[in-house]
N, C-alpha and C positions, 0 to 999 in steps of 0.2 A: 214880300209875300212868297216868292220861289226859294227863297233861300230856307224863310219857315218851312214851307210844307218839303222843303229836301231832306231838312232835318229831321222832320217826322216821321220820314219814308225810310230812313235809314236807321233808325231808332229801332221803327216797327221790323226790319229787316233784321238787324241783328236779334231782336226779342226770339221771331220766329228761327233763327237758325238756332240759338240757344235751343228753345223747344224740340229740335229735333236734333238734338247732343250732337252739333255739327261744328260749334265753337269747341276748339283744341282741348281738351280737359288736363288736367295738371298729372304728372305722374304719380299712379298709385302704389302702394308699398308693396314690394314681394308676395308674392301669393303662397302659403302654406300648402306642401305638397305633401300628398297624405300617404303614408308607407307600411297600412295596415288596414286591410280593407273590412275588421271586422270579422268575417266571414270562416275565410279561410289562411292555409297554410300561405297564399301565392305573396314570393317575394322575399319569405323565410325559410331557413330548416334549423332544425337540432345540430346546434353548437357539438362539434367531435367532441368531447369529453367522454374520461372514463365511466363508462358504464351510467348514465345519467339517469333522471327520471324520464317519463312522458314529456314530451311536449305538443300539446293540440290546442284549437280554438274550441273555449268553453266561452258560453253566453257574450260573445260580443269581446271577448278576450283571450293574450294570447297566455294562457299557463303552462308553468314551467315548474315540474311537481319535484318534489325533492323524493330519491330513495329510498324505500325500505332499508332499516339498519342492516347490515351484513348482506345484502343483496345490492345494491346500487352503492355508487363514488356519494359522495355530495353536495358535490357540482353539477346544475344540470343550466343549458341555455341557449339560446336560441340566435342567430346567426342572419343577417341580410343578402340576400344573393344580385340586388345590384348591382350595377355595372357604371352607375352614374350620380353618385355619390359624391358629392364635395368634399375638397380635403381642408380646405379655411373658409372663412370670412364669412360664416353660417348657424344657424341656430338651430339645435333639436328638442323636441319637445314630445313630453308622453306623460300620462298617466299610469299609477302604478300601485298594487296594494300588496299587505304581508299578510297571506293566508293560515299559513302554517308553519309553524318554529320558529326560531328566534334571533336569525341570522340577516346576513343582506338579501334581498327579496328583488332587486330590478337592476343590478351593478351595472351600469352601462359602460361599454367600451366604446369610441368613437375618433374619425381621423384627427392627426392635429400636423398638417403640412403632409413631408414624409413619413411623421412618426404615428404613433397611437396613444388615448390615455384612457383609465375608465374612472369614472366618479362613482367610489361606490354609497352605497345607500344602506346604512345600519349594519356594518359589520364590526369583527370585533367582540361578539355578545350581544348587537340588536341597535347599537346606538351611534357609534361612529360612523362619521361622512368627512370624503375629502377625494384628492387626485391620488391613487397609486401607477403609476410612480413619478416623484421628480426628483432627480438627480439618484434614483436607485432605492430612495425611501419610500418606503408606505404611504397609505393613507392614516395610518396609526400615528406616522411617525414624525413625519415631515409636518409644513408650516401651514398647509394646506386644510390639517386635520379638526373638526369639531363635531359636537354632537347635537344629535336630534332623536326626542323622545317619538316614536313612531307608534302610532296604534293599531293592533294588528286589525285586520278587515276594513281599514280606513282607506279612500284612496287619494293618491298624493300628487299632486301637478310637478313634474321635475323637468328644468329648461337648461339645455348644457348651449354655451356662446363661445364660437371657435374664431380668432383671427389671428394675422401673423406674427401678432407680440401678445396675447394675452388668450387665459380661459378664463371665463366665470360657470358657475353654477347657480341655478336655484329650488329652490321649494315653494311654490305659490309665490310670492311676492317677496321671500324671504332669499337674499341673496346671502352663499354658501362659503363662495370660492369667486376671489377675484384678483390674481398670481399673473405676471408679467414672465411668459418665457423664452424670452430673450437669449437671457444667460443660463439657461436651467435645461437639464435632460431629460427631454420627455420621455416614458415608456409605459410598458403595462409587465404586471406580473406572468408569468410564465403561464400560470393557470388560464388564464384570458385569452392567452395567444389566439383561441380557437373563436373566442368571439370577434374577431377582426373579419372587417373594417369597422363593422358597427352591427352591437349585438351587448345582448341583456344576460345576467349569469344570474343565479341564487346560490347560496351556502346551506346544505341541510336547511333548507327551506322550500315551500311552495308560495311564488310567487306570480302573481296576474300584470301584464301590462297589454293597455290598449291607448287609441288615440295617438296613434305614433305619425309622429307630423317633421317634415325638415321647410326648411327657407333659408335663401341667399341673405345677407347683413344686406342691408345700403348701405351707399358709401359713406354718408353720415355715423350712422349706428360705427361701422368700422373703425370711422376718424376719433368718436368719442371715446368709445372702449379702450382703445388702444393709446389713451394720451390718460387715461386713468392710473392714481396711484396705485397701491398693493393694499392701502390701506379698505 
């Protein structure tokens, strides 16, 4: 009978420490750190580039207006002033639409170790996507390159995945880019320079990005990615 009612007492005991989240809880998955508040400028500025357009937070987004012809470059984009920015084994993610023209609307640049790369978004005429650059090619040119039909005013979920042997990209659930560089040179075009470490450009375009969010890989996510073919 002591033996029953111990077991009972200790049954009831762990029930109630459970009830008060007192039992150890399992580890939860990286928390998405948000690097846009919405609001305002804080956190960003206008990418140096020649002579660009505007760029301010309009409705809950950050837009990046492309030039008057013969008055403005047309390049215009905007730039991260952190300080605390991961360089691998991390995921970025943002929202993005194509307001005006017919060009790339949200090109992200972002770190990849010591180097840099951007995934641009409908360049080329409105429809190519890929890495520029690896091994000194384009996103036009290189292995990396394909296209996507973009509709303008539409807005687009796009997820770039950085670790010490691989990028992927995607579009919604649509994976883009998933390139092993190992053996390969990473870089970014000239023109981008100014978006480093991590920063958004448009081409003779106006383009809106909000929802801009980062997180660390787990170690999981990492090991998987990185043991992924090319295919």
């Amino acid at each position: 009978m002591r033996l029953k009612a111990l077991t009972i007492g200790m049954t009831l005991l762990a029930g109630l420490c459970l009830a008060r989240g007192e039992e150890k809880a399992p580890a939860s998955a990286p928390v998405w750190k948000p690097l846009f508040d919405g609001k305002t400028m804080e956190g960003w500025q206008a990418a140096d580039l020649y002579k660009p357009g505007e760029c301010a937070v309009k409705d809950g987004a950050l837009c990046m207006k492309t030039g008057k012809r013969g008055e403005n470059g047309p390049m215009t984009g905007i730039v991260s002033t952190r300080k605390d920015l991961p360089k691998t084994n991390y995921e970025l993610r943002f929202q993005a639409r194509r307001v005006e023209g017919d060009d790339f609307f949200a090109t992200v640049t972002f770190p990849v170790g010591s180097s840099h790369c951007s995934f641009v978004t409908g360049g080329w005429g409105g429809e190519t996507v890929g890495l520029s650059t690896l091994d000194g090619m384009d996103a036009s040119e290189n292995d990396t390159s394909g296209s996507f039909a973009f509709e303008k005013g539409k807005w687009y979920t796009f997820r770039v995945r950085v670790s010490d042997k691989r990028i992927q990209t995607f579009i919604g659930d649509k994976r883009l880019v998933n390139v092993g560089t190992e053996d390969r040179r990473v870089g970014i075009r000239l023109e981008c320079m100014a978006c480093r470490p991590l920063g958004m450009a448009t081409y003779r375009t106006t383009g809106e990005v909000k929802a801009v969010e980062i997180r660390p890989l787990t170690a999981s996510e990492t090991e998987e990615m990185n043991k992924k073919s090319d295919e």
